[in-house]
BAVEXDREN-230742 format. One record per residue: residue number from 0; residue in one letter; x, y, z of N, C-alpha, C in turn. Coordinates in steps of 0.05 Angstrom, whole numbers, plus 32768, in hexadecimal, padded with zeros to 4 digits. Atoms other than C-alpha are relative to their C-alpha. Layout:
BEGIN
+-----+------+------+------+------+------+------+------+------+------+------+
: pos : code :  n_X :  n_Y :  n_Z : ca_X : ca_Y : ca_Z :  c_X :  c_Y :  c_Z :
+-----+------+------+------+------+------+------+------+------+------+------+
: NUM :    a :    X :    Y :    Z :    X :    Y :    Z :    X :    Y :    Z :
...
+-----+------+------+------+------+------+------+------+------+------+------+
//
This chain:
BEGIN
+-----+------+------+------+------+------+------+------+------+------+------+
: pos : code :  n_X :  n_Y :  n_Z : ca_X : ca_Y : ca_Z :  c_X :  c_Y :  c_Z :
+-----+------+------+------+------+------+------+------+------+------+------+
:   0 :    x : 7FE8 : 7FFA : 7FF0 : 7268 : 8E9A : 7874 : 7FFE : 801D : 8008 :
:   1 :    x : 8005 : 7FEF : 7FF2 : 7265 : 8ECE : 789F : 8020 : 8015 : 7FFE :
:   2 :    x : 7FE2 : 7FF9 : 8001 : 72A7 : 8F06 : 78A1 : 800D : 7FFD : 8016 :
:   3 :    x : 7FEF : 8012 : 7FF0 : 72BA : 8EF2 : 78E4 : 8007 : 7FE2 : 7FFD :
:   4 :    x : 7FF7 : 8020 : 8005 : 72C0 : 8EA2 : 78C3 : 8015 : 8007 : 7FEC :
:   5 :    x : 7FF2 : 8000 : 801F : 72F1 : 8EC5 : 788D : 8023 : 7FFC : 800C :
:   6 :    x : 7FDB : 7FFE : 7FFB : 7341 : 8EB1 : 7886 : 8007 : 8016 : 7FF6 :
:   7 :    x : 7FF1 : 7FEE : 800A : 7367 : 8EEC : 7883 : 800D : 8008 : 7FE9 :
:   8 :    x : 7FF4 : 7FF9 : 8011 : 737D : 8EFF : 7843 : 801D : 8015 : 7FFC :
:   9 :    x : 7FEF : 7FEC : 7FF6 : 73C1 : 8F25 : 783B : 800A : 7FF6 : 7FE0 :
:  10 :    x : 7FF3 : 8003 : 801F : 73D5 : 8F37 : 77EE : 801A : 8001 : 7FFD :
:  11 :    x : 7FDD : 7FFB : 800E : 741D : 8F37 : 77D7 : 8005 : 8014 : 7FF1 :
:  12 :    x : 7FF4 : 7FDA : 8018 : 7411 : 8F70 : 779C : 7FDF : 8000 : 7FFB :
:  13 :    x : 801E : 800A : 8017 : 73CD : 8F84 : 7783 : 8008 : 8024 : 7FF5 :
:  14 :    x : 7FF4 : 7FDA : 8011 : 73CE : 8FCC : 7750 : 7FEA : 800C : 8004 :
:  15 :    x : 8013 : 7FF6 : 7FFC : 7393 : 8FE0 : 7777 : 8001 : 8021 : 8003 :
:  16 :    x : 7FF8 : 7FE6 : 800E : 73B6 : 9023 : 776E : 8008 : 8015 : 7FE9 :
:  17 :    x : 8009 : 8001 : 801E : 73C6 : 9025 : 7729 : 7FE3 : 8001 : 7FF4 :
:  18 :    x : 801A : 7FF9 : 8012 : 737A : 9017 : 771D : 7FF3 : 8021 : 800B :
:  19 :    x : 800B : 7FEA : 7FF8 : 7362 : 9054 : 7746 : 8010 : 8019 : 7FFD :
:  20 :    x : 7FF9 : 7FED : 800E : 7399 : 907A : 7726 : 7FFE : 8012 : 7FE6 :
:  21 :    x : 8017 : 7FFF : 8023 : 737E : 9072 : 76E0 : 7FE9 : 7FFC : 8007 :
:  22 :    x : 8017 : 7FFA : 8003 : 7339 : 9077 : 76F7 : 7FFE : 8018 : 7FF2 :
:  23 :    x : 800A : 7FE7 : 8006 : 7313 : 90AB : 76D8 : 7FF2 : 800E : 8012 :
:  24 :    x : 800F : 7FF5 : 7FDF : 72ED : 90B9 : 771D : 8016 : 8016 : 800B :
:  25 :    x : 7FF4 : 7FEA : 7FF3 : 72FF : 90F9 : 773A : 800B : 7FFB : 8018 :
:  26 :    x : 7FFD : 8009 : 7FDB : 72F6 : 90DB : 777F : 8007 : 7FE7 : 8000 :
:  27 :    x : 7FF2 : 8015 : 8005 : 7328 : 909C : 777D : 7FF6 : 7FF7 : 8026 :
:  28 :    x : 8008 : 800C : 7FE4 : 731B : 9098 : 77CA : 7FEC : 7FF4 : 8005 :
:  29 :    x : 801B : 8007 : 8000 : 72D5 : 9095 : 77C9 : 7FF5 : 7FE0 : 7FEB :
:  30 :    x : 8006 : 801A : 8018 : 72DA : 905E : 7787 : 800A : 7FE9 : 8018 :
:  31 :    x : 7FF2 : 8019 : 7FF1 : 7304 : 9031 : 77C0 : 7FED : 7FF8 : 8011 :
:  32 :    x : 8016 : 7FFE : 7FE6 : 72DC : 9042 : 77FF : 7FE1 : 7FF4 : 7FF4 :
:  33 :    x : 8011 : 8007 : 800A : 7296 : 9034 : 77D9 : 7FFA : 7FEC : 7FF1 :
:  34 :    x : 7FFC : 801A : 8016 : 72B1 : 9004 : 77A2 : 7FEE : 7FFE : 7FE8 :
:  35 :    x : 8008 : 8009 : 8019 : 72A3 : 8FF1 : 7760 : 7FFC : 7FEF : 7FF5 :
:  36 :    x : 8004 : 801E : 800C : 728B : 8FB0 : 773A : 801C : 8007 : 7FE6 :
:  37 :    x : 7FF2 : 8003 : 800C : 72CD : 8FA2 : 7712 : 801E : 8002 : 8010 :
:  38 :    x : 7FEA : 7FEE : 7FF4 : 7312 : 8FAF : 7717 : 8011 : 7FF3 : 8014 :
:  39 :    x : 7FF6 : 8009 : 7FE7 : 733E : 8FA5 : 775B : 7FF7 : 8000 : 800E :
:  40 :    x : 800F : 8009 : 7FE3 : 7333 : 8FA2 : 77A5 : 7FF7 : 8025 : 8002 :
:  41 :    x : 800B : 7FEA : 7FF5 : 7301 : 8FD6 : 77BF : 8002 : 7FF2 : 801A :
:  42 :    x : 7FFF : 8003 : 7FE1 : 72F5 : 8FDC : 780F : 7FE4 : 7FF1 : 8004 :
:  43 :    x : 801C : 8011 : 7FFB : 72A4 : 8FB9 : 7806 : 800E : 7FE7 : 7FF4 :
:  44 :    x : 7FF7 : 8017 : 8011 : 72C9 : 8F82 : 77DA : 8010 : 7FF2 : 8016 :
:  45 :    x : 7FEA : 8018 : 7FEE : 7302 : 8F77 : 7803 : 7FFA : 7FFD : 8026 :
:  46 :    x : 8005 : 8005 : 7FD9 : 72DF : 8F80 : 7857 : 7FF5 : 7FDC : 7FEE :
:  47 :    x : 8012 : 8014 : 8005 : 72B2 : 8F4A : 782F : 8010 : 7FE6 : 7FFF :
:  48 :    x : 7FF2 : 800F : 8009 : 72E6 : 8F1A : 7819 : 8018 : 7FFF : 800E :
:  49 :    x : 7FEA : 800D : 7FE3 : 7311 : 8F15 : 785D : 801A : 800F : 7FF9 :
:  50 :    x : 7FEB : 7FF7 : 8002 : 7342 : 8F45 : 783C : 8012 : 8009 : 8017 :
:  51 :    x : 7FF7 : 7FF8 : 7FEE : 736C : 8F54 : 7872 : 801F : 801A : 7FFB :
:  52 :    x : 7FEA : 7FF1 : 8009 : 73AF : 8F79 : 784B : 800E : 7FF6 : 7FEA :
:  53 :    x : 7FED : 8003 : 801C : 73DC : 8F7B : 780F : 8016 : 800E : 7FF9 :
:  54 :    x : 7FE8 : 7FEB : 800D : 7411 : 8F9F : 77EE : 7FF5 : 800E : 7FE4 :
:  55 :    x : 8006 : 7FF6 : 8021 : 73FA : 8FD5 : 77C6 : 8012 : 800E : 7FF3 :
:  56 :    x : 7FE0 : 7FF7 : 8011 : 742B : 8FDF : 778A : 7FFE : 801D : 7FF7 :
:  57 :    x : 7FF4 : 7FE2 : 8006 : 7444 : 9023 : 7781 : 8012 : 8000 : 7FE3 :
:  58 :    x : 7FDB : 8000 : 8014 : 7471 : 901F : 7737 : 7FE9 : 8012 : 7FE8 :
:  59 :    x : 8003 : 7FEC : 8018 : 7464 : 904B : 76F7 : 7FED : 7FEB : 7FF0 :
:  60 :    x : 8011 : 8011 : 8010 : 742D : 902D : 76C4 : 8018 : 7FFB : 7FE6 :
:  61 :    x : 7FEE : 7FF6 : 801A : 7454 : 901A : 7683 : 7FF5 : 800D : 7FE6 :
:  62 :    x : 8004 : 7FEF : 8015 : 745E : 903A : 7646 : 7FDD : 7FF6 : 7FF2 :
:  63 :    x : 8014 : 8012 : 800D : 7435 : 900A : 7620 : 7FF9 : 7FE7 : 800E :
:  64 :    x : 800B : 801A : 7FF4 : 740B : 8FC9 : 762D : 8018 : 7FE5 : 7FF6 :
:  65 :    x : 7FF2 : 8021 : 8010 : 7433 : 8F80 : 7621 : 7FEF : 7FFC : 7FF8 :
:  66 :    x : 8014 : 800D : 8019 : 7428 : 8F62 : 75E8 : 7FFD : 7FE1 : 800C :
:  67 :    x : 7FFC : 8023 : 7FF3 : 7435 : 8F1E : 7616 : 7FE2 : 7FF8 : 8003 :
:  68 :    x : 801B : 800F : 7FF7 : 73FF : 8EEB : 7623 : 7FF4 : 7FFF : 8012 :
:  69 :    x : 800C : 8000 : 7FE7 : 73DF : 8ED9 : 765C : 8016 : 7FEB : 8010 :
:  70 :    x : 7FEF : 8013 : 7FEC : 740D : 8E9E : 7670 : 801C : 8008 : 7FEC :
:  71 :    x : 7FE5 : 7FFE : 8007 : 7459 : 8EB4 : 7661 : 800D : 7FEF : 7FF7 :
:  72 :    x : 8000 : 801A : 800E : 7482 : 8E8F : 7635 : 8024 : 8000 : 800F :
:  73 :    x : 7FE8 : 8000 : 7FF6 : 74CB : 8E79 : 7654 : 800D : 801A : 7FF2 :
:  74 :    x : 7FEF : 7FE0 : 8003 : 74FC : 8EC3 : 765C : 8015 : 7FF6 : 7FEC :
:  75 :    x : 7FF0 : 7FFE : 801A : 7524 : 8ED0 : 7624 : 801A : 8016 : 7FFE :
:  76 :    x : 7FF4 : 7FF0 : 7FFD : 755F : 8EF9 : 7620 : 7FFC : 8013 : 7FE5 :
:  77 :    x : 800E : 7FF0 : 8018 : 7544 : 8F11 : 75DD : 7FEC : 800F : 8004 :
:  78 :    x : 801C : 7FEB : 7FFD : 7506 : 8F2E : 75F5 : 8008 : 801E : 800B :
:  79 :    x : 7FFB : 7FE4 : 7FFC : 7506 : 8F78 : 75F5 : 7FF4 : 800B : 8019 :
:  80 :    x : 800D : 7FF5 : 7FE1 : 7501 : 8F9D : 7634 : 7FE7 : 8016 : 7FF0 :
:  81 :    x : 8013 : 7FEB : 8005 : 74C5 : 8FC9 : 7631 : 800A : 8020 : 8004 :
:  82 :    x : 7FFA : 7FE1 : 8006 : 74CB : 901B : 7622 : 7FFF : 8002 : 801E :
:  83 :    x : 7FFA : 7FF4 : 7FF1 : 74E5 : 9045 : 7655 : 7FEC : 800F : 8003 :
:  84 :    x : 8014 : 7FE6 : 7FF0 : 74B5 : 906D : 7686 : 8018 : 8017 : 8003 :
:  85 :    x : 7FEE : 7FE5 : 7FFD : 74D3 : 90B2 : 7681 : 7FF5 : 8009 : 801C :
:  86 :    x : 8002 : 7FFB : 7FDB : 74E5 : 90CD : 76C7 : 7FEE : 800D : 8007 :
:  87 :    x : 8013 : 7FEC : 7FF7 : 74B2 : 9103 : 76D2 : 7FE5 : 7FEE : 8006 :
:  88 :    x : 8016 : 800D : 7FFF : 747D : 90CF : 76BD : 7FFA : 7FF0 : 801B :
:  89 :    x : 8000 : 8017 : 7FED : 7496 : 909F : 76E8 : 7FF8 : 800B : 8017 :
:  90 :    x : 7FFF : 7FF1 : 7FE4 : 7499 : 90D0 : 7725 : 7FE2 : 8007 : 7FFA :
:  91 :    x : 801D : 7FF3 : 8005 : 7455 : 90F3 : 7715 : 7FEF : 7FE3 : 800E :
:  92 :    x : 8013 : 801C : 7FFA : 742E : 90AB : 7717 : 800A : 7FF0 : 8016 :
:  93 :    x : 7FF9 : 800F : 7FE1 : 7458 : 908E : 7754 : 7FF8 : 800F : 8019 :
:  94 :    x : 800A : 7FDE : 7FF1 : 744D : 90D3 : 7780 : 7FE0 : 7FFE : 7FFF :
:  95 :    x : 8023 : 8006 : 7FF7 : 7403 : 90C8 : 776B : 7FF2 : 7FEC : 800D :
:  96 :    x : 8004 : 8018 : 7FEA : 7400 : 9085 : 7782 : 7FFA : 7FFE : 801A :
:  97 :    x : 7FF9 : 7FFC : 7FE3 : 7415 : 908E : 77BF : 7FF1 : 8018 : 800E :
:  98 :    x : 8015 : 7FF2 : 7FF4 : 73EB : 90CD : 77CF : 7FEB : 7FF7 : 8001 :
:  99 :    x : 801B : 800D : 8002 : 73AE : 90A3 : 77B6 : 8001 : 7FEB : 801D :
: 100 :    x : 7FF8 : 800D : 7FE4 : 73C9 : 9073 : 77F7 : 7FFE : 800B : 8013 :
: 101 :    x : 8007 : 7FF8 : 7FE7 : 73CC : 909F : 7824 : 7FE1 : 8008 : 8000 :
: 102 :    x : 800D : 7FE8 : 7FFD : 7395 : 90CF : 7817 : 7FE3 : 7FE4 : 8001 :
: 103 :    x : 801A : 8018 : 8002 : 7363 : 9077 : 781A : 800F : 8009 : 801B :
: 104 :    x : 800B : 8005 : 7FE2 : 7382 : 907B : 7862 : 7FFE : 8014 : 800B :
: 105 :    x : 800A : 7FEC : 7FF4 : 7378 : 90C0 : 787C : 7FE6 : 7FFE : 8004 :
: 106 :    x : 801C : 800E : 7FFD : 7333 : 90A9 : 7869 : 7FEC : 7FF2 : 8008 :
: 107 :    x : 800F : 8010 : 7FEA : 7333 : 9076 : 7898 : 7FFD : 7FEC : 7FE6 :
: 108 :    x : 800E : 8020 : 800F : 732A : 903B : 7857 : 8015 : 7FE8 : 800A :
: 109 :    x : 7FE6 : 801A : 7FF3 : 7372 : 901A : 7872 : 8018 : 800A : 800E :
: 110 :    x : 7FE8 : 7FF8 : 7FF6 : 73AE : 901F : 788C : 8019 : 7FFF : 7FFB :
: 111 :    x : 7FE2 : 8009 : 8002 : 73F9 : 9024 : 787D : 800B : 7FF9 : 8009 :
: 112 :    x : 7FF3 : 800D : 7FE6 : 7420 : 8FF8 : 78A0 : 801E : 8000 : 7FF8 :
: 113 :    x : 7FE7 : 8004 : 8007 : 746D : 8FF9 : 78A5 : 801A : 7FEB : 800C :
: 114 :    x : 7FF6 : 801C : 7FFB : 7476 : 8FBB : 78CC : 7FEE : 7FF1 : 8004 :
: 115 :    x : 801A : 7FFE : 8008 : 7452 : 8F80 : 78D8 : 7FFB : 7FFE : 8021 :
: 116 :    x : 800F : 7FF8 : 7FED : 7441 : 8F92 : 7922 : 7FEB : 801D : 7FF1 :
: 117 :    x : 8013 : 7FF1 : 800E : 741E : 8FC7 : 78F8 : 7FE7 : 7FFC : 7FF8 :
: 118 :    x : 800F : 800B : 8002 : 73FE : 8F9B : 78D3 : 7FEC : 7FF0 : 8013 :
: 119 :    x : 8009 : 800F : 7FEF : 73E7 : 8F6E : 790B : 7FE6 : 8014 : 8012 :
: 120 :    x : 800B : 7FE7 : 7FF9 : 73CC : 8FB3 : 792C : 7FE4 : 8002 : 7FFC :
: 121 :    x : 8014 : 7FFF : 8010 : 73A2 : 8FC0 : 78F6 : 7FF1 : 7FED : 7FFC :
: 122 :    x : 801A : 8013 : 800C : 7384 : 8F7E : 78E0 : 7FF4 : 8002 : 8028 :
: 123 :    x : 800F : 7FFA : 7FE8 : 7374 : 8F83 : 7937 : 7FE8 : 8012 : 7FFF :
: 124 :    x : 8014 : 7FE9 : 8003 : 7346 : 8FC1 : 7925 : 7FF1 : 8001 : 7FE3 :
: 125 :    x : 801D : 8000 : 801E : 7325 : 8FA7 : 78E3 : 8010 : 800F : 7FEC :
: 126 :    x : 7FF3 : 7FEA : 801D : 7354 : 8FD3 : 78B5 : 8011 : 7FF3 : 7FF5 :
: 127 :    x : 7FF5 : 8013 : 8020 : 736B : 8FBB : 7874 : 8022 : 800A : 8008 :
+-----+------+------+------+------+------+------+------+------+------+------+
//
């Protein structure tokens, strides 16, 4: 299959910002733009795989990991909310997010779109 035979892909959420926030790579741009075996969507992974756009999530990492499973068990009004992200944290790691976003499309790896004639735009010119 060739990438002009590919269906457009368009994600709903992926934490392909979260991972390149907790990289340990200095150069988070360069980890996207180049890509890595593991992990989320890079830009060689996803031209490859008809990616066409997504929503990348911007929210604070939490305190700690869930102790939950893999498949959730019916909501409970018993189950404890998870620890509070203290504000600074929260702001620090959302603020970084979001510069890590811009500073893939100044780069030219994609584009931010804020409607979807935006979108439409972009997937016209090949950009994620």
């Amino acid at each position: 299959m060739t990438e002009t035979d590919l269906v457009p892909v368009f994600d709903g959420h992926n934490d392909t910002l979260l991972r390149l926030y907790q990289s340990k790579d200095t150069d988070v741009e360069k980890l996207f733009i180049e890509g890595k075996s593991g992990g989320h969507i890079d830009l060689p992974r996803a031209k490859a795989g008809g990616f066409a756009g997504g929503m990348f999530a911007i929210f604070p990492p939490p305190v700690e990991k869930s102790r939950r499973g893999a498949v959730p068990l019916a909501p409970s009004a018993a189950e404890p909310l998870p620890p509070e992200v203290p504000r600074d944290e929260a702001l620090t790691s959302t603020i970084a997010m979001a510069s890590i976003l811009f500073r893939l499309e100044r780069a030219g790896a994609l584009t931010v779109c804020r409607s979807a004639g935006d979108v439409r735009g972009a997937m016209a010119q090949g950009s994620i």
